[in-house]
N, C-alpha and C positions, 0 to 999 in steps of 0.2 A: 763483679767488682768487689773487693774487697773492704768491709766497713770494719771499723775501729770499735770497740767496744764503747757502748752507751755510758756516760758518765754516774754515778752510782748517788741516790740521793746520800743524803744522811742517813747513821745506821747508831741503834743501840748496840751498845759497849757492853753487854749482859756478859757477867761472870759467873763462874761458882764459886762454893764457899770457900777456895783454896786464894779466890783473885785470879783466879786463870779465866781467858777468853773463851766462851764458847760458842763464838762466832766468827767467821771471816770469808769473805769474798773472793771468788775462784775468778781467773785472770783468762784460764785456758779451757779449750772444749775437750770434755772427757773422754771423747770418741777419737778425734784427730790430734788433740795438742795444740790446735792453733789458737790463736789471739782473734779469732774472728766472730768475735757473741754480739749478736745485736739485742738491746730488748725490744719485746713488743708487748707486753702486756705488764701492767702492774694491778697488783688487790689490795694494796695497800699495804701497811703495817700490822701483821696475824701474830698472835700465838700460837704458839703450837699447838696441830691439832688434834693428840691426842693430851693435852695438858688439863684433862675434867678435873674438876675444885670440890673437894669435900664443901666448902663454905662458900657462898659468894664471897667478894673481895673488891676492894675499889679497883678499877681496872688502870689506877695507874699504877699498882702493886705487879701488874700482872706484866711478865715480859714480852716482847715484840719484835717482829721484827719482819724485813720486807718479805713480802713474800712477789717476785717479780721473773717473770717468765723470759727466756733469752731464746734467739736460734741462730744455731751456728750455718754461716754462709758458707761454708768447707763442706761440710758432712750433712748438713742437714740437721742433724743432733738438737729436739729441742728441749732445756735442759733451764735448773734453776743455779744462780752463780752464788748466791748467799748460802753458806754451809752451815749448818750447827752440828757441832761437838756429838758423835752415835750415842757415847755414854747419857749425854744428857734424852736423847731423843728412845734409847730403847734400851737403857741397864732395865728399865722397870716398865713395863709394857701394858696395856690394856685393851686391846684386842686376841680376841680367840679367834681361832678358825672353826670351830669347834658346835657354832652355834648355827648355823642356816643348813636347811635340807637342801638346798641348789647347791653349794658349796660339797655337799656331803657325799651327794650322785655325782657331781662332777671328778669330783677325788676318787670314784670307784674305777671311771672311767678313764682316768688320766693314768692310775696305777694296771690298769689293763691293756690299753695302749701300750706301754713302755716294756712291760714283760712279754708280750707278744711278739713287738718288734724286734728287740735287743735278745730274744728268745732266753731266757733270764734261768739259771737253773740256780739250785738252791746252796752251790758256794759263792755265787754272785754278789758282790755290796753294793746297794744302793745307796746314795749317799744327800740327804736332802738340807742344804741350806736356808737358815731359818724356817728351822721348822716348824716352829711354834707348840702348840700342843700336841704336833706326835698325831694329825688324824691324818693326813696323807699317807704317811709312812704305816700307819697301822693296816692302811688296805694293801702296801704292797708285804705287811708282815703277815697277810691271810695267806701267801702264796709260796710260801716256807721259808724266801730267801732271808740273807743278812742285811741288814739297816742300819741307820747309823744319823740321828741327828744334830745338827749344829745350831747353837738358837741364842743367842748374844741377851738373851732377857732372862734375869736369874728367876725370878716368878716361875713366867712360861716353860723354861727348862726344866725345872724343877713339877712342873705338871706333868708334860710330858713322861719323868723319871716314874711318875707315881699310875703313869696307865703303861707301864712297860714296855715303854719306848727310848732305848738307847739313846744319849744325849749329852752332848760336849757344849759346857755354859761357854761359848767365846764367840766373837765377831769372825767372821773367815776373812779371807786375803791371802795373797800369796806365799805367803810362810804357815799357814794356816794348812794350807792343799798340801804344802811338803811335809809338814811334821805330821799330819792324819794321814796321805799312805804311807808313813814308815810306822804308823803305830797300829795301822788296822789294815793296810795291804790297799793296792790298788781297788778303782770301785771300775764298775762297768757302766754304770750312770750318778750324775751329781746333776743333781733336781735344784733348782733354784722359786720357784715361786714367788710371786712380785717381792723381790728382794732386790735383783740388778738397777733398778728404776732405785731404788735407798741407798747406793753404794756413791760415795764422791772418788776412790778409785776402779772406778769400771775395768781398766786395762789389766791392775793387780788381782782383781776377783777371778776374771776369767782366767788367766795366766795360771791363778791355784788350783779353779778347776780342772781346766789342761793338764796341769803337772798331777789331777788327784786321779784320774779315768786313767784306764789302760791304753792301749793302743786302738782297739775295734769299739772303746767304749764310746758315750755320747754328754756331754751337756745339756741341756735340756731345763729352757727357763721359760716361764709364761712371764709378760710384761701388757699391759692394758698399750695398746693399738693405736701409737698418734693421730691414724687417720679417724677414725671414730670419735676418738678429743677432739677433731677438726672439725668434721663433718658433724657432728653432736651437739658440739658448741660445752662441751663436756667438760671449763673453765674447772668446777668442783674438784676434780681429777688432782688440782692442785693444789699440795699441798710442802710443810719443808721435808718432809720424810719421803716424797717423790723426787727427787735430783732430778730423773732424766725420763723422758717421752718419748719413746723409741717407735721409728718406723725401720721397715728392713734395708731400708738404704744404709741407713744411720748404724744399724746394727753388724753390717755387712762389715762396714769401715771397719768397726769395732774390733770384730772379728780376725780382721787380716793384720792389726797391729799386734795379736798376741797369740799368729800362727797357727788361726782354728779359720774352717770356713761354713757359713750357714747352709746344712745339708739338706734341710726344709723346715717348711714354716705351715701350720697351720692355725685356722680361726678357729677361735671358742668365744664364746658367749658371756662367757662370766666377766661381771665388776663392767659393765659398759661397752664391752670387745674387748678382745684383748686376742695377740698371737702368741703360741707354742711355737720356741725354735728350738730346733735341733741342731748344735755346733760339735764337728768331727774334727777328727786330726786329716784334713785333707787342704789342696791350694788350690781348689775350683768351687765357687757355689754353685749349689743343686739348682734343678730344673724350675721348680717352683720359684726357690728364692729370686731368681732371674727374671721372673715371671711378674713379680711384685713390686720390682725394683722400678721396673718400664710401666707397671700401671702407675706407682707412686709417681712418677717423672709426669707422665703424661697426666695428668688428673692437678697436678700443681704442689703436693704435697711437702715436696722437698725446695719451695717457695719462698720467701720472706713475704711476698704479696698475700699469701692464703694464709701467713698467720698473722698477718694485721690486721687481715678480715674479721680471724678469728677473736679479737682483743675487741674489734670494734661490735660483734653480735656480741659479745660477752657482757658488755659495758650496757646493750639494748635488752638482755635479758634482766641485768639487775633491776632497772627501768619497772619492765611488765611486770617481774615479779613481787616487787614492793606496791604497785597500782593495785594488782589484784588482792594480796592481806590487807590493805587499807581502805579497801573499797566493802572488804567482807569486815572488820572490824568495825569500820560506818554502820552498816546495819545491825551492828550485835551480834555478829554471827562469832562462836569461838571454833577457832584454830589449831589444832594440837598438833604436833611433829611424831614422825615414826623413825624409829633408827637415832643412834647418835652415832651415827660413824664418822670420821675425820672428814670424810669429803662434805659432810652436811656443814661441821664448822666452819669450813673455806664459804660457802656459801652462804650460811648465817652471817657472817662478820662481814663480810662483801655487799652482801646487799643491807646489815645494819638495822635485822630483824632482830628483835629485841622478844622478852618476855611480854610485854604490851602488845603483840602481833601475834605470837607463839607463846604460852606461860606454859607449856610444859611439852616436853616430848616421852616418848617410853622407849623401852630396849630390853630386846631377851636376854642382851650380858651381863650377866648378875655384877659385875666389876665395875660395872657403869652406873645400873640402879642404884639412885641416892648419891650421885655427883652432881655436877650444875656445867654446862658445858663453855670451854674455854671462849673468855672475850665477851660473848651475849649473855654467862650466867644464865641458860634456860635450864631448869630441873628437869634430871632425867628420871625416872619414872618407872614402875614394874609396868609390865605390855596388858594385861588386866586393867589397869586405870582406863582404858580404853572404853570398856563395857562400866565402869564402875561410872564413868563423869558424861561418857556419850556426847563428846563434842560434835558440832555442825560437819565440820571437816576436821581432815589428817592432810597434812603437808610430807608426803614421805623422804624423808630426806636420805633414808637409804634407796633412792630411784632405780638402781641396779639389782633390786629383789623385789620390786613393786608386784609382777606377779605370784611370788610367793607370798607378798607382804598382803594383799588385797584375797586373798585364797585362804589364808589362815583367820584373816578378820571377817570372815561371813558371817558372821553373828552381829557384827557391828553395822554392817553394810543393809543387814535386814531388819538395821533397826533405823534405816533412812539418811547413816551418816554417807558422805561422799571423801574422795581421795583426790586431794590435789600431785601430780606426775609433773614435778619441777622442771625436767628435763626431759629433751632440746629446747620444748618451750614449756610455759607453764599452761596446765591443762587440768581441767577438773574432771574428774571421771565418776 
């Protein structure tokens, strides 16, 4: 059955300083085109979650906006309809890739894979889409070949320039993929890393890639694994710099509307799940992808039932996990947050954990220490405060490196504090 799109609350009219809109609501699904988005989950009204505050600030100063989950009944596609403006969400950027050892091994791994398969020789270009600091690309620059970064955040680009890592300050898209292989030659691979999931036109990104690989070459993006958001109850996940929640169904469609077919799909581990596909210039999907498409089918995935479920455990996690800080703040006990990473904000502001519940969090990314994070104003903190204050418990809000994160604080851990694991559910460890 075909449903109509959900009627859209009220929205902030939030401009920049020009009086231009950097906001507005997508009408169609970016996988298929069609008018068929249901919502099913809202979090309310967020700021954005990488918008950390030199100062706090009355938070009616602070801009908002919905942050409300859709899925498309065509495709599957589950995806967010409220856009904001790239420039406003990534001319100036504040995430590194640059800072976690899990992130660090996997990037060796990911750069060994690709040269292996694609048997990569050293007039080859790799070509990596938001690149950010240049540390993927510098494992596959141990391997002699050409690289070539794209990184839309004039900061970040400009880091990357300073550890010698080739880099083009712009957004990509399809006129993007035509004028980079006329100015540096066809690539053999165009690496995307959770970038696809931040694109509002998914059809023209991939379209560029297509037009930027050779003929035998490959696309090749990692995206965090809708089913695991599912299954995980993994709500944090979203945020407005994620548009779209890709399962390989959804990805499949994708694919065949801009002439490329998913050659295979593998799982990895990082950021909560997440799958590596591989998109060829062919018109059959691989054996795998086929293979994922029929569990997704079979398993409920590609559902509207499985993601109201989803909305409704989501709605039950906020619940427990406000019971549990309030119950440990009853007794005295202090609280302190690890990670300020974006997904932590969606989940601070959601469940309306305040500085009174959490009065501080800490973070390796020196770009964060000494911000206040957006909406809840919790201070972010050097990772040292840890041992310095010795709180009862840590709240890791970065849950997706919890075993790094509880590995690296053995000292804390030996001095009796415990670590609350927010996610699937909330758990003290």
């Amino acid at each position: 059955m075909t449903l109509s799109p959900t009627p859209a609350p009220s929205r902030w009219q939030a401009t920049d300083g020009r009086g231009h809109s950097v906001h507005h609501l997508r009408a169609t699904c970016r996988a298929c085109s069609q008018s068929t988005l249901h919502r099913v989950l809202s979090l309310g009204a967020q700021p954005l979650a990488n918008a950390f505050l030199r100062a706090p600030t009355d938070a009616s100063q602070e801009a908002r906006f919905p942050l409300d989950l859709y899925f498309c009944t065509t495709c599957s596609l589950v995806q967010l309809a409220d856009v904001i403006d790239p420039e406003v969400l990534f001319a100036e950027y504040i995430y590194v890739t640059g800072t976690s050892s899990t992130i660090a091994a996997h990037n060796k791994e990911y750069a060994r894979t690709v040269h292996d398969r694609l048997q990569l020789g050293r007039e080859d270009l790799v070509v990596e889409v938001a690149s950010n600091d240049g540390s993927l690309l510098g494992c596959f620059k141990e391997f002699g070949g050409r690289i070539l970064g794209v990184e839309p955040a004039r900061n970040i680009a400009a880091l990357a320039e300073s550890r010698g890592i080739p880099t083009v300050n712009r957004f990509f898209d399809e006129r993007a993929g035509s004028e980079l292989r006329a100015s540096h030659g066809k690539a053999r691979a165009v690496i995307g890393n959770n970038v696809l999931a931040h694109v509002d036109d998914t059809q023209g990104f991939l379209r560029g890639a297509a037009t930027l690989i050779d003929d035998d070459g490959a696309v090749i993006v990692e995206v965090p694994y809708a089913r695991e958001m599912l299954l995980g109850t993994e709500y944090d996940t979203i945020y407005h710099e994620h548009l779209c929640y890709f399962s390989v169904t959804s990805l499949a469609h994708l694919a065949e509307t801009v002439g490329l077919a998913v050659d295979d799909v593998q799982e990895v581990r990082v950021h909560g799940g997440s799958i590596r596909v591989w998109f060829r210039k062919r018109s059959t999907h691989g054996a795998r992808a086929l293979e994922m498409m029929a569990e997704e089918a079979s398993n409920g995935l590609s559902t509207l039932t499985a993601w109201e479920g989803f909305a409704r455990r989501a709605s039950e996690h906020r619940r427990a996990l406000r019971m549990m800080l309030e119950e440990l703040h009853g007794r005295g006990k202090v609280v302190a947050g690890y990670g300020a990473p974006a997904k932590g904000n969606t989940m601070l502001n959601y469940c309306g954990i305040d500085p009174t519940l959490v009065p501080y969090t800490v973070d390796r990314n020196p770009l964060k220490v000494g911000t206040y994070t957006p909406g809840m104003h919790i201070p972010v903190l050097d990772v040292k405060t840890l041992l310095e204050r010795s709180p009862d418990y840590v709240l890791i809000l970065a849950w997706n490196f919890a075993d790094e994160i509880m590995e690296q604080q053995q000292a804390y851990r030996d001095r009796g504090g415990r670590f609350i694991v927010p996610i699937p559910t909330p758990r003290i460890v």
